[in-house]
C-alpha positions as CSV (number, residue, x, y, z in Angstrom):
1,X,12.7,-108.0,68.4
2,X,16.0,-106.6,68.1
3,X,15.4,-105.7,64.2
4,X,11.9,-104.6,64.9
5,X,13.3,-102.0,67.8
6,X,15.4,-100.9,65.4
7,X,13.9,-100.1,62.8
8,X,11.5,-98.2,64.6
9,X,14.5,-96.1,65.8
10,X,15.2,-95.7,62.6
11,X,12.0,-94.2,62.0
12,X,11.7,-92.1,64.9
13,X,14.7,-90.5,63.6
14,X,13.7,-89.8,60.5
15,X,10.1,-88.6,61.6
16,X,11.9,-86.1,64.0
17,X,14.8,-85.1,61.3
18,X,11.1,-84.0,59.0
19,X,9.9,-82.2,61.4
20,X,13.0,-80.3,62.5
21,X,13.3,-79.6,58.2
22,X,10.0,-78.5,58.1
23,X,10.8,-76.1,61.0
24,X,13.9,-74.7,59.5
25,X,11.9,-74.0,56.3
26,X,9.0,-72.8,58.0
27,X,11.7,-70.4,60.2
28,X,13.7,-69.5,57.1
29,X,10.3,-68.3,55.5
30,X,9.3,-66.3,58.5
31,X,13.0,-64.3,58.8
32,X,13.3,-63.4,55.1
33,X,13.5,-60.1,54.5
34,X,10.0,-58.5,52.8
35,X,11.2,-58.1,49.4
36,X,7.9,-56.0,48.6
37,X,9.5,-53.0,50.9
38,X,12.3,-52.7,48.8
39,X,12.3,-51.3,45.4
40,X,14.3,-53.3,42.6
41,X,15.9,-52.0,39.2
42,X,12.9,-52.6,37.7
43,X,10.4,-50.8,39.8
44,X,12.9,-47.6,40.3
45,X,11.6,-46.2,37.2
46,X,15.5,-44.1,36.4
47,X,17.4,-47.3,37.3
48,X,14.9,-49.4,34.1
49,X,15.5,-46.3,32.2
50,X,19.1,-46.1,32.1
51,X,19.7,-49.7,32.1
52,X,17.4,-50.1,28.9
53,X,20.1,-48.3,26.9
54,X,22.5,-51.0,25.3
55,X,26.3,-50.6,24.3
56,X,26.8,-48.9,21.5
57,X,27.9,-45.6,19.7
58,X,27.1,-42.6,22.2
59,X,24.7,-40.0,21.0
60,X,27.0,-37.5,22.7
61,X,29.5,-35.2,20.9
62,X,31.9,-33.5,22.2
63,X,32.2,-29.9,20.4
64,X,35.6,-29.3,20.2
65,X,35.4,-25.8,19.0
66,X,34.0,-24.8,22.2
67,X,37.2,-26.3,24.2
68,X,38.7,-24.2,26.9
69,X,41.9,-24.5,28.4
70,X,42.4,-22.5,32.0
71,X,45.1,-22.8,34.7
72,X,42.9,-24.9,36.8
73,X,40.6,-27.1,33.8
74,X,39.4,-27.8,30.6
75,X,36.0,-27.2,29.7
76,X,34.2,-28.3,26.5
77,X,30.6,-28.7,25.5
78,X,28.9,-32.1,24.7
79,X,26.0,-32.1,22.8
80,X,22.9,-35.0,21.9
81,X,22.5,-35.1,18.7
82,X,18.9,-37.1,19.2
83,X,17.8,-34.2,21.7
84,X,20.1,-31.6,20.5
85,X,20.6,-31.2,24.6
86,X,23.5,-29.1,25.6
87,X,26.0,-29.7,28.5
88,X,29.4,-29.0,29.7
89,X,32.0,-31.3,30.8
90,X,34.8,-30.0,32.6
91,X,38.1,-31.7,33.5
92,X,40.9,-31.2,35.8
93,X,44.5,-32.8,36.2
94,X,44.9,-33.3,40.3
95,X,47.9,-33.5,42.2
96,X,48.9,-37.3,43.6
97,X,47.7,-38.7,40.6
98,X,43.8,-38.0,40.4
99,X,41.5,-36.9,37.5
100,X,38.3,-35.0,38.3
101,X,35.4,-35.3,35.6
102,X,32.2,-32.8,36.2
103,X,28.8,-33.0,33.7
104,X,26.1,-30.7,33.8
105,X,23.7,-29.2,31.8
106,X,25.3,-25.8,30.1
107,X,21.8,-23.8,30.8
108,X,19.4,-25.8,33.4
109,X,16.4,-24.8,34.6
110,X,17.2,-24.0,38.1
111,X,20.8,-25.3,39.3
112,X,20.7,-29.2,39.9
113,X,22.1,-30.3,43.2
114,X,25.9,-30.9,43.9
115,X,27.1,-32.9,46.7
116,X,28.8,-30.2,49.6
117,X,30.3,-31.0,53.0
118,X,32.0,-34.6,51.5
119,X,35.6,-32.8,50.4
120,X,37.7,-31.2,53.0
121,X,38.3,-28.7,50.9
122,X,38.6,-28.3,46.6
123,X,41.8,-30.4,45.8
124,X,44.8,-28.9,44.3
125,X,45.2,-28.8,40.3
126,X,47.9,-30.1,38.2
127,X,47.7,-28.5,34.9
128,X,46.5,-29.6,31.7
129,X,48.4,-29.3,28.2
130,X,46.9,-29.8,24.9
131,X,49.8,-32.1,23.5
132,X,47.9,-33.0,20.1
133,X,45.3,-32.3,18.1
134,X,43.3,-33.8,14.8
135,X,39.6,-33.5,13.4
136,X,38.3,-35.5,15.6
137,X,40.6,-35.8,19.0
138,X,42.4,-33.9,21.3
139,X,45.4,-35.2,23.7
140,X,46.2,-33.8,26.8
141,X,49.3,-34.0,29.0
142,X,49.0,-34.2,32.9
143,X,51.9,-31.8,34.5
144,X,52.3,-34.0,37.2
145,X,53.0,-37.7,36.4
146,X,53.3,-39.9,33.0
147,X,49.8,-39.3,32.2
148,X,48.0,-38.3,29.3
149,X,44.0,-37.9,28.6
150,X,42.7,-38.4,24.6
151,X,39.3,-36.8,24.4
152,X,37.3,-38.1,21.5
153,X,34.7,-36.1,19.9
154,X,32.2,-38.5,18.1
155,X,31.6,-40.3,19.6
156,X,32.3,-38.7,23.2
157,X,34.9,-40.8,24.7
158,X,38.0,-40.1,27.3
159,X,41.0,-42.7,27.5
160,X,43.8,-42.2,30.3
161,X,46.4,-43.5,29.4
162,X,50.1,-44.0,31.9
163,X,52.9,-43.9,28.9
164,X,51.6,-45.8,26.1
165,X,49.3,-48.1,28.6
166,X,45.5,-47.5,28.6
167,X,43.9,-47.5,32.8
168,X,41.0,-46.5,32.1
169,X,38.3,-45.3,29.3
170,X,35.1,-43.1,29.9
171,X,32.1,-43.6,27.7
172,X,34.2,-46.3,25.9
173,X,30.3,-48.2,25.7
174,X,28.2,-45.2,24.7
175,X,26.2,-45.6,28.2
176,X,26.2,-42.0,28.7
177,X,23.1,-40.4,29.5
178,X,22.1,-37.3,31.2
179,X,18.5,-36.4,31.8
180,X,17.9,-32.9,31.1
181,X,15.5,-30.7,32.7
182,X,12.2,-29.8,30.7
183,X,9.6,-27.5,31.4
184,X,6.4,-28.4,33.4
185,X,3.9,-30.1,31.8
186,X,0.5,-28.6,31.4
187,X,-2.7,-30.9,32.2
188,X,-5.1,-31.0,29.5
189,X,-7.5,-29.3,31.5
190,X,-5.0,-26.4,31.6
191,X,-4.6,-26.5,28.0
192,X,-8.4,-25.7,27.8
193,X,-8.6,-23.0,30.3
194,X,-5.4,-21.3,28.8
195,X,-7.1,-21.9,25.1
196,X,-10.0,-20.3,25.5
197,X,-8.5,-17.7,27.6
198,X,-6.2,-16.6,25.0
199,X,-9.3,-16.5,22.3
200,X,-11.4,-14.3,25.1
201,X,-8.6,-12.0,25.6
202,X,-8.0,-11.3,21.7
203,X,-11.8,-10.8,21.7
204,X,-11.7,-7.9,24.0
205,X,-8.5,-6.8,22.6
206,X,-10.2,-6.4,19.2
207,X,-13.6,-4.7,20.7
208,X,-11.3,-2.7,22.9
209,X,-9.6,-1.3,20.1
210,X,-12.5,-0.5,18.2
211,X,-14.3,1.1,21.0
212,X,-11.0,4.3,21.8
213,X,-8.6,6.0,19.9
214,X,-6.6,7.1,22.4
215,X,-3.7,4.8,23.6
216,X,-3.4,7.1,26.7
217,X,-7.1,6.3,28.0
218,X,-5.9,2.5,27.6
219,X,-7.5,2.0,24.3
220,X,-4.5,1.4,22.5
221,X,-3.0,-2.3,21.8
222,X,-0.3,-3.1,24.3
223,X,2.8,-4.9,23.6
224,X,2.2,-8.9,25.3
225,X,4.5,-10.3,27.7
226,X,6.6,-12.8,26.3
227,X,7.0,-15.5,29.0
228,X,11.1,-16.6,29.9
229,X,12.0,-19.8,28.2
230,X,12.2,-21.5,31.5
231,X,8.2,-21.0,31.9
232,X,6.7,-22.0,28.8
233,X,5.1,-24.9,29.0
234,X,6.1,-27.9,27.2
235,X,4.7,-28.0,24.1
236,X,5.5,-24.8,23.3
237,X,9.1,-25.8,23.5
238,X,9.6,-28.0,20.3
239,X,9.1,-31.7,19.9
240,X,7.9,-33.3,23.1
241,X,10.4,-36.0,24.4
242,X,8.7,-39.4,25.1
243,X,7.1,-40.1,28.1
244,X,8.1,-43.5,29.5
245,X,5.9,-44.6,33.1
246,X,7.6,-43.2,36.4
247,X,9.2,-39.9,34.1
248,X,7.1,-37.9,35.8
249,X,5.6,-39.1,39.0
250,X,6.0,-42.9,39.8
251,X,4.3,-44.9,42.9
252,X,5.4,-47.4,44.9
253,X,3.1,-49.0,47.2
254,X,1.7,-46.3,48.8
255,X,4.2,-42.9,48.4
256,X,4.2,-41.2,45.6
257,X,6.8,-39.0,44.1
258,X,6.6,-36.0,41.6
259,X,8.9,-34.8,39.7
260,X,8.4,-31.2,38.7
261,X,10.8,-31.1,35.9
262,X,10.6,-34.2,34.8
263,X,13.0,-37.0,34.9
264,X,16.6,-36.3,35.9
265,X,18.9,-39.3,36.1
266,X,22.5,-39.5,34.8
267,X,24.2,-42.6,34.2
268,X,28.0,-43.0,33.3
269,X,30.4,-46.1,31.8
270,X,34.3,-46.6,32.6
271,X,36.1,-50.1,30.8
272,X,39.0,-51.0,33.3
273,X,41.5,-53.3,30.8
274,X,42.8,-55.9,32.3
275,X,41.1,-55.8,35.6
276,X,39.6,-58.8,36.7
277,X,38.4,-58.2,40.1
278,X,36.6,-55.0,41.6
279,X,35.8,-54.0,45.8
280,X,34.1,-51.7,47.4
281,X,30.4,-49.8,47.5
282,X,29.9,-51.0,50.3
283,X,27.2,-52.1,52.7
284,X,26.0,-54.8,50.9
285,X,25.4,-58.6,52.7
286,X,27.7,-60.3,49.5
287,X,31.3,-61.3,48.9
288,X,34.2,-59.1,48.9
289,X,34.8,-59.5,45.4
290,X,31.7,-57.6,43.7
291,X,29.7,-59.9,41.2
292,X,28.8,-59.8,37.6
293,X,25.4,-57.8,37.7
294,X,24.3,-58.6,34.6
295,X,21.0,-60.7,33.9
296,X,20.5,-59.8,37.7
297,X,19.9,-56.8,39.5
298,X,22.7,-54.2,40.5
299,X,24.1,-53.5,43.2
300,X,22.1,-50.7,45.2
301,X,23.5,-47.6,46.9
302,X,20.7,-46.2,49.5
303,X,20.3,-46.2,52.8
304,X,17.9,-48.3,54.3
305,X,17.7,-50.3,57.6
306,X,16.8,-53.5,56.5
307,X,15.5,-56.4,59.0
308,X,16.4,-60.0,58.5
309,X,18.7,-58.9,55.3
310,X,20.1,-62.1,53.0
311,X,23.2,-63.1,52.5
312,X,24.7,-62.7,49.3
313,X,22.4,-59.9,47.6
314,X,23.1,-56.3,46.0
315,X,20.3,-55.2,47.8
316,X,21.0,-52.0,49.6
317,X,21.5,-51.8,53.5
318,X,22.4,-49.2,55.9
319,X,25.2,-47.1,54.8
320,X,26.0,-46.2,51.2
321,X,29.8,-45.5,50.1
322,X,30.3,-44.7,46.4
323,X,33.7,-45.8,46.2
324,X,35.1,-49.0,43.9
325,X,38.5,-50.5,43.9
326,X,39.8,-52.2,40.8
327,X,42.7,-54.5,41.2
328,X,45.1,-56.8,39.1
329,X,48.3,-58.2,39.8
330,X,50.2,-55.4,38.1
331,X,48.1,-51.7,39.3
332,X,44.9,-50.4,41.5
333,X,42.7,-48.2,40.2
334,X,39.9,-46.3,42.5
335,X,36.4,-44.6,41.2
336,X,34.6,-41.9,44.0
337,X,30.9,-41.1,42.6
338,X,30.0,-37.8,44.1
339,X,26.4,-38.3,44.2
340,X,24.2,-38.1,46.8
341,X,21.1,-39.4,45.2
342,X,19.7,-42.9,44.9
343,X,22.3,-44.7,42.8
344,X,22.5,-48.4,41.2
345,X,25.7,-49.8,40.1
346,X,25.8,-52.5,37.1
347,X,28.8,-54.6,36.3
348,X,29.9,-56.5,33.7
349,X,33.0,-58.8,32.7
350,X,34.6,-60.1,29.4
351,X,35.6,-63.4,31.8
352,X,32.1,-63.6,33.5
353,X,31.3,-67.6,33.6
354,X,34.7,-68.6,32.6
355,X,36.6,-71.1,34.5
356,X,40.3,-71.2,35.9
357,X,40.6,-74.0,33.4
358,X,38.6,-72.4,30.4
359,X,40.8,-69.0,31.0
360,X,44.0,-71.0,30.9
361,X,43.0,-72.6,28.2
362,X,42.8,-69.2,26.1
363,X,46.3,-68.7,27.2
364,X,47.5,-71.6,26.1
365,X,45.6,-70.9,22.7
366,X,47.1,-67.5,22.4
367,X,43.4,-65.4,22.8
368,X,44.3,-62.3,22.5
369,X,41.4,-60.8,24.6
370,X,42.6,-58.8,27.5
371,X,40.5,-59.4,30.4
372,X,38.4,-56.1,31.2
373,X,35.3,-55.0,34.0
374,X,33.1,-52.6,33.1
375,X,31.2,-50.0,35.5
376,X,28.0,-48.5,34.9
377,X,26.5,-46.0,37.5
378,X,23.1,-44.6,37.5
379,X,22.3,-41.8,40.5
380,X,18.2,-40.7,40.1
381,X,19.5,-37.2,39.9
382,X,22.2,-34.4,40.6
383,X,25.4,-34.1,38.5
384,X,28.5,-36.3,37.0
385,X,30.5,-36.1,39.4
386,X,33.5,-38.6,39.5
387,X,37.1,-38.7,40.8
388,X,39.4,-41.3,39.0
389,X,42.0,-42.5,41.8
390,X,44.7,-43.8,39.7
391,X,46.8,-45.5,42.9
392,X,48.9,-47.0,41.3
393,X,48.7,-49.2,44.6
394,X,46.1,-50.4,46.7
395,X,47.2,-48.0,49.2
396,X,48.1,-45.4,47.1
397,X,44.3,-45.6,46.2
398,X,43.1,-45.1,49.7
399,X,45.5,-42.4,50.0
400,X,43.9,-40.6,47.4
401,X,40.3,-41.4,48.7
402,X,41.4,-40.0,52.3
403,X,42.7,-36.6,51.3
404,X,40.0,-35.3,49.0
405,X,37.1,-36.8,52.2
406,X,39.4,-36.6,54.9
407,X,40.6,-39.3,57.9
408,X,39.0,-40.9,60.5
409,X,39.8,-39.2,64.4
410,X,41.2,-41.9,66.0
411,X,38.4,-43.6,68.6
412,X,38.6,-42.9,72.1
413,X,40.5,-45.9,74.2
414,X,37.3,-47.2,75.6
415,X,36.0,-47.1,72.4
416,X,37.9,-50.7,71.3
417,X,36.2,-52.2,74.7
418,X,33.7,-54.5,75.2
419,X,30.1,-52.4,74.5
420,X,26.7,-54.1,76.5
421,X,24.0,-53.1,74.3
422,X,20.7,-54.5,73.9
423,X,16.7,-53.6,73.6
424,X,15.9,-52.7,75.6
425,X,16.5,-52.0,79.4
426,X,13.3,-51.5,81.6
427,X,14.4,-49.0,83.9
428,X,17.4,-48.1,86.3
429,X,17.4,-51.6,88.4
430,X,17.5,-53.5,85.1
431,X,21.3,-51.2,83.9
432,X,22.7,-51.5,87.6
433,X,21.5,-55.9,87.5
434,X,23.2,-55.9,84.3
435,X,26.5,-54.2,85.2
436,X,26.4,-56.4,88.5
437,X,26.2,-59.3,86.6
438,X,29.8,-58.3,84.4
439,X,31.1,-58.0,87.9
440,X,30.0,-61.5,89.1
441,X,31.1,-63.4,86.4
442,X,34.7,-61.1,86.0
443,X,33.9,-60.4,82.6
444,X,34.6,-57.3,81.5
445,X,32.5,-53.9,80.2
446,X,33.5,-50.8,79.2
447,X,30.4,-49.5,78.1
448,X,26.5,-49.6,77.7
449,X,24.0,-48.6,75.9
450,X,20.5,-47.6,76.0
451,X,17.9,-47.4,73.3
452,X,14.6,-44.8,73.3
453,X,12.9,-46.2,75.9
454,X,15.1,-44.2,78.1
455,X,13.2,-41.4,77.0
456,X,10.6,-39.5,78.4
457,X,7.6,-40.7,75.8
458,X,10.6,-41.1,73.2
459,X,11.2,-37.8,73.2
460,X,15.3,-37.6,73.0
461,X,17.2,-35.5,75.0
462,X,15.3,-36.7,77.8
463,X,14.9,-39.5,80.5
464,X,12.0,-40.9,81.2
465,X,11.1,-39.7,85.1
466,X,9.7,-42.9,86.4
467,X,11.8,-45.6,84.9
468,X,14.8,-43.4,84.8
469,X,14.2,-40.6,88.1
470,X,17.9,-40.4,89.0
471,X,20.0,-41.0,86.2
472,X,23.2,-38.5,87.5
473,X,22.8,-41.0,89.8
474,X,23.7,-44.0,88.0
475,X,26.3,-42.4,85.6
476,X,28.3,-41.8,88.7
477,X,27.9,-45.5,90.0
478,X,29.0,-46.7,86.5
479,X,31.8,-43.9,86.7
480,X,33.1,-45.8,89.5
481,X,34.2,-48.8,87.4
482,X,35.2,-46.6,84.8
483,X,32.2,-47.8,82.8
484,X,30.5,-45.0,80.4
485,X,26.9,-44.5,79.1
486,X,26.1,-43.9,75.9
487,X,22.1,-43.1,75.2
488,X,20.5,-43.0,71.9
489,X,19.6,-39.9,70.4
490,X,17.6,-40.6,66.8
491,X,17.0,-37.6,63.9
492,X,13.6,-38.4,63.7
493,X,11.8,-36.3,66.6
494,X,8.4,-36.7,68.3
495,X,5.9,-34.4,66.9
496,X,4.5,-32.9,69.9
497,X,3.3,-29.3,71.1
498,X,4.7,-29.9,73.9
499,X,8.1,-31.4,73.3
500,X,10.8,-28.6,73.5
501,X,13.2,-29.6,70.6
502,X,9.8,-30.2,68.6
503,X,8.7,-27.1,69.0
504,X,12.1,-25.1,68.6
505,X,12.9,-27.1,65.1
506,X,9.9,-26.1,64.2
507,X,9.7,-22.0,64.7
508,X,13.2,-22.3,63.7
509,X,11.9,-23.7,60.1
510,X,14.8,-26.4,60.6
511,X,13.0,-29.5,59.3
512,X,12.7,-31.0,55.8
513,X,9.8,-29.5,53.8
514,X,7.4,-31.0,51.6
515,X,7.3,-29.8,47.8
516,X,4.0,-26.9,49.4
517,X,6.8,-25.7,52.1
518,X,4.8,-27.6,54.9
519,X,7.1,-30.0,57.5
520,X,7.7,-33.4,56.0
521,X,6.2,-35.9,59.0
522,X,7.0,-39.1,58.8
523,X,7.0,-42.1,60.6
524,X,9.7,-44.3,62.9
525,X,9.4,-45.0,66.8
526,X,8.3,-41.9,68.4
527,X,4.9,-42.1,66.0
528,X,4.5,-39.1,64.2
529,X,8.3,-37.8,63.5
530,X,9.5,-34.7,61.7
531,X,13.3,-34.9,60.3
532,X,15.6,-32.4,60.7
533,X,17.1,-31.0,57.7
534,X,20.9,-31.7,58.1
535,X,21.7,-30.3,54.7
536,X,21.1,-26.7,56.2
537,X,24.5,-25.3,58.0
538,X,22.1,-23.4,60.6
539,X,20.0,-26.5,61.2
540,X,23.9,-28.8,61.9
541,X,24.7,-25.7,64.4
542,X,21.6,-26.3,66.2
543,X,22.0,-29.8,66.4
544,X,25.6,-29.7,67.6
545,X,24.6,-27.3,70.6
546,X,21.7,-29.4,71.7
547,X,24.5,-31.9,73.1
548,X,25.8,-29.1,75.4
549,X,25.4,-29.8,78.6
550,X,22.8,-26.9,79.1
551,X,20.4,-28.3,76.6
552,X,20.8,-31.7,76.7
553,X,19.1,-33.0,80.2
554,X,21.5,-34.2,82.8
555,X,24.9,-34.0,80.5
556,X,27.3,-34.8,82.0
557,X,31.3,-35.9,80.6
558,X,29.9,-39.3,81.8
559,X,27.4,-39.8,79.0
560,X,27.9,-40.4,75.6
561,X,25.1,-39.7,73.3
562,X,25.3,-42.0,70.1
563,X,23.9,-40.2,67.2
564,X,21.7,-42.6,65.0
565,X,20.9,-41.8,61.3
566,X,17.6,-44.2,60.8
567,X,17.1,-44.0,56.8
568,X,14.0,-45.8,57.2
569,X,10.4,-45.5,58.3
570,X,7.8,-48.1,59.5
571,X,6.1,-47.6,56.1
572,X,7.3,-48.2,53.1
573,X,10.7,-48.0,54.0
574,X,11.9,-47.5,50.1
575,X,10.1,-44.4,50.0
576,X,11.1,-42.8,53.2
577,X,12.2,-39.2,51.6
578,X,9.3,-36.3,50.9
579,X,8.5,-36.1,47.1
């Protein structure tokens, strides 16, 4: 009997260790993230663009001819020999052991966006000297430090070099590439229409003519308009480029985007000898040391609040911060990419998949192969913009980071507390049970929080008059313990004729605007949302006086208002920006 008992134990066991299994799996499948929300490298259609260029020699060529050497840079122009595109690079020596390098087109259509409001202010210079010069290179001296810069001309390449030690190399792959701006394309209806207007208006030019003698009675031929090079359409502009899906509008699920001018993605290379390990670009849920991208997807810079994330993906969360760290044993190296746009980041190692024993082994065999990372980054539009943060310490890195972007204000003391925050508190009686209950138990609170439903209707700036009817009320009762508030205030406001700030942003022309000039509305918790546009200086005034205590309702030094920045919507969060 004894056997037989257990044995059925054993099975009970069993059954309920299969059922708890099938529960985790079943869980595990329930919290994963929705991958369909999310855009990989192969859906972004500039990120399967740039990536489908291979190593190899760079169709870039830097005209040397063209090179200029001012007080403050060096400017040369480099040149596609497949597209015969035009741009101009421009380089400049910093102080405390920086290089800038800049890349834009020499003559675009309308100016392409550069990042403003990131530097504190344009960092001091350290001059540039051409030190030597053949046929197909030119070397430059750094006046401040042992640095020197060999500029390449075909094909297009920069080396920095400390002595006679190469850091880092530019281009040293050929992954270059800069999208250039073409002119609108005309729909083949179009092409009719303008056709057949063309032959029409030579018809009545010719019967015109025919019919008066007199120019002055309008009879005469006039001289046609030629249309500016920026408005001919684009065939009458030389060999079309090819088309690849997504160059001009792409889809995904149900947003689409358009792209007036056609694609505009740049995409840049830098080979880091003998660097083995590379930090930073942060927020992604993965290890500290960044992985080998290759044969996988990259790592993604673009904010987006993702629910029920996993662990140990590039996949892009909330915050995006273009800065990488390359370390060995013997220097630190630092790349800033000054781009704003959506950007994927691909790397690649010469000791990718070997083992501690397989790389001592080379050692012991005398390989001469230096270990090396490489860097690609692809931004979906903008400028090359990159700062080249040559430490040489970890710290000295950071250093360098910190005074071209500035320093974090040190945090108010009650800052480092302990913060109560949750969603969501029900009303006033619900904030004064749960600061009761810290007191109970003598634990301690410094702080909490409330989320929208604060709100009158989700309308920020505002408390809700029935949940929240005395809220001076309860600041000063939570004052009392030298406890704080701190209430949500989101950039995504209620569209609502009635709503104050709604109707302000909106006479004010202070949100973002659709490609027609309409408000963008979107969606997030309010419902119906428009987004202010924080890259106008007059819309960030308005903003920063609405948390007066004149506009914002009930203000007092008691409350804290915690600014938000919500990159997503409830649909389609990937898309979450007007085309």
């Amino acid at each position: 009997m004894a056997a037989v008992a257990a044995v059925a134990a054993r099975r009970r066991r069993s059954g309920a260790g299969l059922v708890l299994a099938c529960f985790g799996v079943c869980l595990g499948v329930t919290l994963a993230v929705d991958r369909s929300n999310f855009k990989t490298c192969e859906e972004s259609s500039f990120c399967k663009r740039q990536r489908s260029i291979r190593p190899g020699l760079s169709p870039y060529r830097a005209l040397l001819d063209s090179l200029q050497l001012g007080p403050d840079a060096l400017t040369v122009r480099l040149i596609n020999e497949v597209t015969k595109a035009v741009l101009v690079l421009e380089l400049q020596g910093l102080q405390k052991n920086m290089t800038r390098i800049r890349i834009d087109e020499l003559e675009p259509r309308r100016p392409r966006y550069r990042v403003s409001d990131v530097l504190v202010a344009d960092p001091p210079t350290s001059r540039l000297s051409v030190s030597g010069r053949d046929e197909n290179s030119v070397e430059l001296t750094v006046a401040e430090g042992p640095y020197k810069i060999i500029l390449t001309a075909r094909p297009f390449r920069l080396d920095l070099l400390e002595d006679r030690s190469l850091l880092l190399s530019v281009n040293a792959r050929g992954l270059l590439d800069f999208e250039h701006q073409r002119a609108p394309r005309v729909p083949f209806s179009d092409k009719v229409s303008l056709t057949l207007g063309s032959i029409w208006d030579k018809i009545k030019n010719l019967f015109s003519r025919q019919g008066s003698k007199d120019p002055a009675e309008g009879g005469g031929a006039q001289p046609e308009e030629a249309p500016g090079d920026g408005d001919k359409p684009e065939e009458t502009q030389g060999k079309a480029e090819k088309d690849e899906p997504g160059a001009w509008e792409e889809t995904f699920k149900t947003h689409s985007d358009s792209k007036p001018y056609g694609p505009t993605s740049v995409g840049l290379d830098f080979s880091l000898p003998g660097m083995e390990h590379v930090y930073g670009i942060p927020e992604h849920a993965d290890n500290l040391r960044l992985k080998v991208t290759e044969g996988g997807e990259p790592y993604r810079l673009y904010n987006l609040d993702v629910f029920q994330y996993e662990l140990y993906n590039p996949m892009a969360l909330y915050g995006s911060v273009p800065v990488l760290l390359a370390h060995s044993s013997h220097r630190d190296l630092g790349i800033f990419w000054l781009n704003a746009a959506e950007t994927w980041v691909d790397i690649s190692s010469n000791t990718a998949g070997k083992t501690l024993f397989g790389k001592m082994l080379d050692y012991l065999q005398g390989s001469g192969e230096t270990p090396q990372t490489d860097v690609r980054w692809m931004s979906e539009s903008g400028i090359i913009d990159v700062f080249l943060l040559l430490g040489p310490s970890a710290f000295d890195v950071f250093r360098q980071y910190a005074s071209l972007t500035g320093t974090q204000a040190l945090p108010p003391l009650f800052s480092l507390g302990y913060h109560q925050s949750r969603w969501n508190y029900r009303d006033e009686a619900d904030v004064l049970e749960v600061d009761q209950g810290f007191d109970d138990h003598n634990l301690p609170c410094d702080v909490i929080w409330l989320d929208i439903e604060h709100a009158d209707g989700k309308r920020y700036f505002t408390w809700d008059p029935s949940r929240f009817p005395q809220p001076l009320t309860m600041l000063e009762h939570l004052a009392s313990k030298r406890r704080k508030l701190v209430a949500i205030v989101d950039p995504h406001i209620k569209v609502d004729s009635g709503y104050r700030v709604h109707e302000e942003l909106q006479s004010r022309g202070l949100y973002v605007k659709t490609r027609d000039g309409s408000d963008y509305e979107g969606w997030c918790w309010p419902g119906a949302a428009g987004y202010p546009d924080f890259t106008n200086p007059t819309m960030r005034a308005w903003w920063a006086n609405m948390f007066s205590f004149d506009n914002y309702e009930v203000r007092q030094p008691l409350l804290y208002p915690h600014l938000s920045f919500p990159p997503h919507l409830l649909e389609a969060i990937s898309l979450s920006r007007p085309p």
